[in-house]
C-alpha positions as CSV (number, residue, x, y, z in Angstrom):
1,X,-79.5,-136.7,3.3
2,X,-77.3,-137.1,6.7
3,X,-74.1,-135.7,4.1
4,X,-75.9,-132.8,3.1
5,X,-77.3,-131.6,6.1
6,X,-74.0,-132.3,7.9
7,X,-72.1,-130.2,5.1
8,X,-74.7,-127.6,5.7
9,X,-74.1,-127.5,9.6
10,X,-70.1,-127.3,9.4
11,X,-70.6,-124.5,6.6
12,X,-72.8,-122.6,8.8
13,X,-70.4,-123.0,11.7
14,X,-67.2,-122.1,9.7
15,X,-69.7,-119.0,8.3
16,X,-70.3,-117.9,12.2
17,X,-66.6,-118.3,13.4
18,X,-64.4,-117.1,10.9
19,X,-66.1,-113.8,11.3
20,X,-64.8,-111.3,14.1
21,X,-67.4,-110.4,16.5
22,X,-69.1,-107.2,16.5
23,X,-68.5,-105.8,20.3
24,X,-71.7,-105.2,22.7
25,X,-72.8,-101.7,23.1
26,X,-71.6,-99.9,26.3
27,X,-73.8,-97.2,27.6
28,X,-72.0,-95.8,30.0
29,X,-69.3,-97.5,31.2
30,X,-70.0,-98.1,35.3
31,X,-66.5,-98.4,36.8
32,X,-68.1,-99.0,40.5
33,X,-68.8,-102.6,42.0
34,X,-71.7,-104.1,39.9
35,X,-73.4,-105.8,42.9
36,X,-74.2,-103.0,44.7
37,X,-76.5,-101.4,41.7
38,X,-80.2,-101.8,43.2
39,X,-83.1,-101.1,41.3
40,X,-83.6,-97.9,44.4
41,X,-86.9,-96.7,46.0
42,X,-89.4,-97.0,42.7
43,X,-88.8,-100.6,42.3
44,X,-89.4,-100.9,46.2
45,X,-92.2,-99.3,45.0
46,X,-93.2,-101.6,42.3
47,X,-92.3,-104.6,44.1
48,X,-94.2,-103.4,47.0
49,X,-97.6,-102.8,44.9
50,X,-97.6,-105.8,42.8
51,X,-97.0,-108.0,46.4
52,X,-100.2,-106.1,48.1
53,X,-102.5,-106.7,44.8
54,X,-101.5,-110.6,45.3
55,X,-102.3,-110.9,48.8
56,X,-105.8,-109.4,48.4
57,X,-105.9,-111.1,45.2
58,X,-105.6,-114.4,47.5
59,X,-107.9,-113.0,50.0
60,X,-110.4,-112.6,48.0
61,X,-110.0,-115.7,46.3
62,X,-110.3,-117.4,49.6
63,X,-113.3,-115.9,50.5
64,X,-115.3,-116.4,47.2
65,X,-114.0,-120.1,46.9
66,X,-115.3,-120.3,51.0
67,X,-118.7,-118.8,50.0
68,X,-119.5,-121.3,47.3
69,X,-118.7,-124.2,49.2
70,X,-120.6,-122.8,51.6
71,X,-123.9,-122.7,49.8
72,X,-123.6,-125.9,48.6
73,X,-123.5,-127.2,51.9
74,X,-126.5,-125.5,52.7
75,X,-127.7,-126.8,49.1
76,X,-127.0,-130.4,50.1
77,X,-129.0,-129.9,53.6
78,X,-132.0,-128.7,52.0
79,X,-131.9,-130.9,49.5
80,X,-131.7,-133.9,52.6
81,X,-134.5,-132.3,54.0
82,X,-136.8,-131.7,51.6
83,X,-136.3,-135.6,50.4
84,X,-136.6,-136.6,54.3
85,X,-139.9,-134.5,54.5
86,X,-140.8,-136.4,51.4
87,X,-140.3,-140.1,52.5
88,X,-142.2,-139.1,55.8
89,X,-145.0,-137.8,54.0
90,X,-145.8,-140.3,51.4
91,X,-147.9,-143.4,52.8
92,X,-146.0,-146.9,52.1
């Protein structure tokens, strides 16, 4: 099993290098410095929109989670009270 599949992998890689790569497609050729290609004012744009969407995301998130741990606060207290009231009511 080990022969076979070994036979198999050096075939495939004598297949893949013996053949002469196909070049990549140029569109365009740039002949300017590479690094200073920036994605300009629409990706600001972009970048810009998608950044305020998170941060109300997270906002609101924040005040949702707040809100819900606030009523069961409340739940909890009522809950205390109601069993307090209930003890001092009952005769022993």
């Amino acid at each position: 099993m080990t022969f076979v599949s070994d036979t198999l992998l050096r075939a495939g890689v004598w297949l893949t290098t013996s053949t002469t790569p196909t070049p990549s497609p140029t569109f365009g050729s740039y002949t300017g410095d590479e690094d200073l290609i920036t994605p300009g004012w629409i990706g600001f744009a972009i970048t810009f929109v998608i950044m305020v969407a998170t941060v109300l995301l997270v906002v609101d998130m924040t005040r949702r989670v707040r809100r819900t741990r606030y009523r069961g606060e409340i739940r909890e207290r009522l809950e205390a009270e109601a069993a307090a009231e209930d003890s001092a009511t009952k005769p022993e």
